[in-house]
C-alpha positions as CSV (number, residue, x, y, z in Angstrom):
1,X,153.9,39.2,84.9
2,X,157.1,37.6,84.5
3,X,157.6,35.5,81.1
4,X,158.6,32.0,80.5
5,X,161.5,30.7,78.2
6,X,161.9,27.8,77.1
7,X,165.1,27.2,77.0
8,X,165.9,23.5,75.8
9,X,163.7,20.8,74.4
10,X,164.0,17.0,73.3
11,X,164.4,16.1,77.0
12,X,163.6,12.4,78.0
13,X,163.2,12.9,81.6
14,X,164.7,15.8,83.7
15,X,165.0,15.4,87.2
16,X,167.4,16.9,90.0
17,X,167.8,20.0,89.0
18,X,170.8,22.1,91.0
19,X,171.2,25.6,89.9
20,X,175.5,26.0,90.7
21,X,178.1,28.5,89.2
22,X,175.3,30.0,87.0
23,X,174.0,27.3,85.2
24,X,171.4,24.9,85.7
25,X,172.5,21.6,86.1
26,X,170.3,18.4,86.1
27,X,170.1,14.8,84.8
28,X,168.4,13.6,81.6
29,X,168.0,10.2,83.1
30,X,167.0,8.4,80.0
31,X,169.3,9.9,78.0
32,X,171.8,8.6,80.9
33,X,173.8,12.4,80.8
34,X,174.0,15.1,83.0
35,X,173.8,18.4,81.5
36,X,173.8,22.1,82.0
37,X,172.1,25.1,80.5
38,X,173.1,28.6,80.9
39,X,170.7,31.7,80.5
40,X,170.6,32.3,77.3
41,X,170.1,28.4,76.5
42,X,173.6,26.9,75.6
43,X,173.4,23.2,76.4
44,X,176.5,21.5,77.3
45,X,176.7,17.6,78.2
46,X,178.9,17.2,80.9
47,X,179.1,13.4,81.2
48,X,177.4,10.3,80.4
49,X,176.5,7.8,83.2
50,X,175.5,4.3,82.5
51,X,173.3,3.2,84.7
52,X,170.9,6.5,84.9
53,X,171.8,9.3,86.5
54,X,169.5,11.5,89.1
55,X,170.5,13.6,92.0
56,X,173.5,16.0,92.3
57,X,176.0,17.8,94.4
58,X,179.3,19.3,94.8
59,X,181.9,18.6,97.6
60,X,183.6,21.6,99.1
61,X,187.1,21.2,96.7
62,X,184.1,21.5,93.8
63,X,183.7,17.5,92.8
64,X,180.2,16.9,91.3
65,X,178.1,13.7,93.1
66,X,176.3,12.0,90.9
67,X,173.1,9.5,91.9
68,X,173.6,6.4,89.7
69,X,169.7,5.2,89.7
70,X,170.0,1.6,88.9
71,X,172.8,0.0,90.6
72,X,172.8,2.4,93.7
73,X,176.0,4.1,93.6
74,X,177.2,7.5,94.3
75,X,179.8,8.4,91.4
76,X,182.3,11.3,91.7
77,X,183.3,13.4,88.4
78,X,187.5,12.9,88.5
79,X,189.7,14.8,85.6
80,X,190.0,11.5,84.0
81,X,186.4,10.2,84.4
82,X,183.9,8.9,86.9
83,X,184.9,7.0,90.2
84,X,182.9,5.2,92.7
85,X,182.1,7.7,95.6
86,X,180.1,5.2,97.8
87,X,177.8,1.9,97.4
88,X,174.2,2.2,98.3
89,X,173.4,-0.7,97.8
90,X,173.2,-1.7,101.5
91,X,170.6,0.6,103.1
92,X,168.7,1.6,99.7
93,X,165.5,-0.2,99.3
94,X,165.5,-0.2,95.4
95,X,166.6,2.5,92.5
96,X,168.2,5.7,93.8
97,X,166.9,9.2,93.0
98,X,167.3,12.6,94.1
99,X,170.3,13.9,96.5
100,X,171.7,17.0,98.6
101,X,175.3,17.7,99.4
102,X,176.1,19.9,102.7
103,X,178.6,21.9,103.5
104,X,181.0,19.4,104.4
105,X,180.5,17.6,101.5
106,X,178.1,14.4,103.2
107,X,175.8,13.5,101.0
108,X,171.8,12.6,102.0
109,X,170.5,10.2,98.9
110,X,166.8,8.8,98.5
111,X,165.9,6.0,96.7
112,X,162.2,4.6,95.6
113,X,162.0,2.3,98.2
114,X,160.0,-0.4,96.0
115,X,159.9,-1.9,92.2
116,X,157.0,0.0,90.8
117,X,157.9,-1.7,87.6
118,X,157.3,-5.5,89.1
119,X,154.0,-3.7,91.1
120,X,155.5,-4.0,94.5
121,X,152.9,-2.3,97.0
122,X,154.5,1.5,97.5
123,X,156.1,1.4,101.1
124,X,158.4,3.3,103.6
125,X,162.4,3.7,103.0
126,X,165.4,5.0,103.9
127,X,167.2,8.0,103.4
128,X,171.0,7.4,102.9
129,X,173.8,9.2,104.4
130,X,177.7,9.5,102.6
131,X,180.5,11.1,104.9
132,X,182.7,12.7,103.3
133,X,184.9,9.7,102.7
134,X,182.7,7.6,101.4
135,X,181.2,6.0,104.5
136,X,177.4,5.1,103.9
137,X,174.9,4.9,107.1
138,X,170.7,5.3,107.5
139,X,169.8,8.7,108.4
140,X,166.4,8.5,108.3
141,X,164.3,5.4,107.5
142,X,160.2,5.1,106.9
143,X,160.0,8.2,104.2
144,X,157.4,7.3,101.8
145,X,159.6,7.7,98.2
146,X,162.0,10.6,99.3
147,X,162.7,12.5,96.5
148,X,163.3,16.6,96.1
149,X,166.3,17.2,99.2
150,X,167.2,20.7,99.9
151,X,169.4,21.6,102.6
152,X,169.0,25.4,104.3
153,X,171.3,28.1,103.7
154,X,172.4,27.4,107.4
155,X,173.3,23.7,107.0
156,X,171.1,23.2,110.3
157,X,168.1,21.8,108.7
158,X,167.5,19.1,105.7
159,X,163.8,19.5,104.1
160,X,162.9,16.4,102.0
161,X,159.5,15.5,99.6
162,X,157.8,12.7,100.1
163,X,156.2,11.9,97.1
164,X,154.0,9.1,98.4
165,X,153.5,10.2,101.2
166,X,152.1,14.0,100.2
167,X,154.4,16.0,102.5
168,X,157.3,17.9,103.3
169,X,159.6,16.6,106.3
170,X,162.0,18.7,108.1
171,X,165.4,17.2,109.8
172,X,167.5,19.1,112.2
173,X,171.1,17.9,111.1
174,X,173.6,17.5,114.3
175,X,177.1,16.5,114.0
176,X,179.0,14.9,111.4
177,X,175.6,15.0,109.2
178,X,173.3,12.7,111.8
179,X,169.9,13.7,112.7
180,X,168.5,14.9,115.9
181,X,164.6,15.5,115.1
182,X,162.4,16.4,112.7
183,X,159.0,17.5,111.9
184,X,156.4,18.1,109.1
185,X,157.3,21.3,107.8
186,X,154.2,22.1,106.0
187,X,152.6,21.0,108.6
188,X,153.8,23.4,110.9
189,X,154.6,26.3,108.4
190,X,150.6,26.2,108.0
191,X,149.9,26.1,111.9
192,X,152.1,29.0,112.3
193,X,150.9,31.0,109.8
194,X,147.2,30.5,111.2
195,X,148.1,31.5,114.7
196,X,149.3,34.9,113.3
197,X,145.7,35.4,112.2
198,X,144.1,33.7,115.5
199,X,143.1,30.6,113.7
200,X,142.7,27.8,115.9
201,X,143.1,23.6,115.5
202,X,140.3,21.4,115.7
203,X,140.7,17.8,115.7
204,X,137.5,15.5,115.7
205,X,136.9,12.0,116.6
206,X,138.8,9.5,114.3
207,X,136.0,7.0,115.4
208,X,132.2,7.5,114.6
209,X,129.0,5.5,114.8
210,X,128.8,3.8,111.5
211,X,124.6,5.0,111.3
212,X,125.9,8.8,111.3
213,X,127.0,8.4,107.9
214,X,124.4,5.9,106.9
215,X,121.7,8.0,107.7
216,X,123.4,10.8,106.2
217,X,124.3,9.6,102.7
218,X,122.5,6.7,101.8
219,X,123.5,2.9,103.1
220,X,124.4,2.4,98.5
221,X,126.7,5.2,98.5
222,X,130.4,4.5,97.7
223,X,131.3,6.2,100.9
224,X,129.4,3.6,103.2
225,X,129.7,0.6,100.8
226,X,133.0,0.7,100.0
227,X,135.4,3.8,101.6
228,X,134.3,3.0,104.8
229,X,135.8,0.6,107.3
230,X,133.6,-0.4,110.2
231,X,133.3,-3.1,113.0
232,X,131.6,-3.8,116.4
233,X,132.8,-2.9,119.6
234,X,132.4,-4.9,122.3
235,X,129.4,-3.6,123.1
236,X,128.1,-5.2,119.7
237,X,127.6,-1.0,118.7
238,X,128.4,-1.1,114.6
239,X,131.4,2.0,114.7
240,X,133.7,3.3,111.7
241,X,136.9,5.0,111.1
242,X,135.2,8.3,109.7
243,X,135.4,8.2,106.1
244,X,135.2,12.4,106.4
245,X,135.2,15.5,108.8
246,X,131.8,16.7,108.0
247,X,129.6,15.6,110.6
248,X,132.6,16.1,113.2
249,X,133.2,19.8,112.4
250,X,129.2,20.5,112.4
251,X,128.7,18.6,115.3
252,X,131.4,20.7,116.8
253,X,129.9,24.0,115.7
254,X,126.6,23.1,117.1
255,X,128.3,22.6,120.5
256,X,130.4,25.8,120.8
257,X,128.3,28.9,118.6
């Protein structure tokens, strides 16, 4: 079993962790400083940032990116201090987060997408592309608060979390850093991985008689009473989006074994 070190502590809020010339980098982002550890636990503070820092990456002439949360920039570490790298401001939705860097040195940054703290209702954003000048463009928009970017060892694919919305989306990057498709790539890491074993899909109706589930669990039950959403058709027949599977699936067996 391997065993776990703990290697710092007093941390405020760690978050976007890059592991680069054998030390762990990441940002303490109420602390406002981006640090590094090395393996045997030395902690060194390699700059404070203002305004929060998050997300990291390094150009290919070795610049560190820095996500500045709350007023949406991209900084760059200079000799002499931190410059402005690029301004957000235009295509992010609210505070930025996490970021990537490829191998050209364009930048992908995320950003909440809502003010959680004024208890805007969560919705879609954009993901935020820098060139590597500086130029700032949407490459992907609706993500549901993109945050946790990794870029393959290729530089052909960009995989991004989607905290709100419970998934892992895949990008296929093109030239100079744009998109050409993408997919849900746990999604289909999990269909392949089933087809290796002769698994197949199922998908039953989204749309069920509203009795079926009545009957089933009780007209009181929090499922009919207040999960489930149901109407009348134009035939006046009382029908529901199905608040669950079960029926479907055993209706299904029924049919087929």
């Amino acid at each position: 079993m391997t065993e776990l070190t703990t290697l710092l502590t007093g941390l405020t809020f760690a978050e976007g962790p890059r592991w680069h010339n054998r030390k762990l980098w990441f940002s303490d982002f109420y602390a406002h400083e981006v640090i590094t550890v090395d393996e045997e636990g030395k902690r060194t503070t390699i700059i404070k940032v203002p305004e929060q820092p998050s997300g990291l990456g390094w150009t290919p002439d070795n610049k560190l990116l820095i996500v500045s949360m709350r007023d949406q920039k991209l900084l760059r570490l200079e000799d002499d201090g931190l410059v402005e790298h690029a301004d957000l401001s235009k295509f992010a939705n609210y505070w930025c987060n996490d970021c990537v860097v490829d191998s050209e040195g364009g930048a992908y940054v995320g950003n909440f997408g809502f003010n959680r703290h004024a208890n805007e209702q969560p919705r879609g954003t954009t993901l935020v592309y820098v060139s590597p000048s500086g130029q700032t463009s949407i490459a992907a928009d609706d993500l549901w608060f993109p945050n946790g970017t990794v870029i393959t060892p290729d530089n052909k694919t960009l995989i991004i979390a989607e905290t709100r919305g419970k998934r892992l989306t895949a990008f296929d990057i093109g030239q100079n850093g744009k998109f050409i498709s993408s997919d849900q790539f746990l999604e289909k890491k999990i269909h392949s991985i089933c087809k290796l074993f002769s698994f197949r899909e199922i998908r039953t109706p989204i749309i069920e008689e509203s009795k079926l589930f009545s009957r089933s669990v009780g007209e009181d039950s929090d499922i009919v009473s207040k999960e489930m959403y149901s109407f009348l058709d134009k035939g006046e027949i009382n029908i529901c989006l199905r608040p669950e599977a079960t029926s479907g699936l055993a209706r299904f067996a029924a049919s087929n074994y």
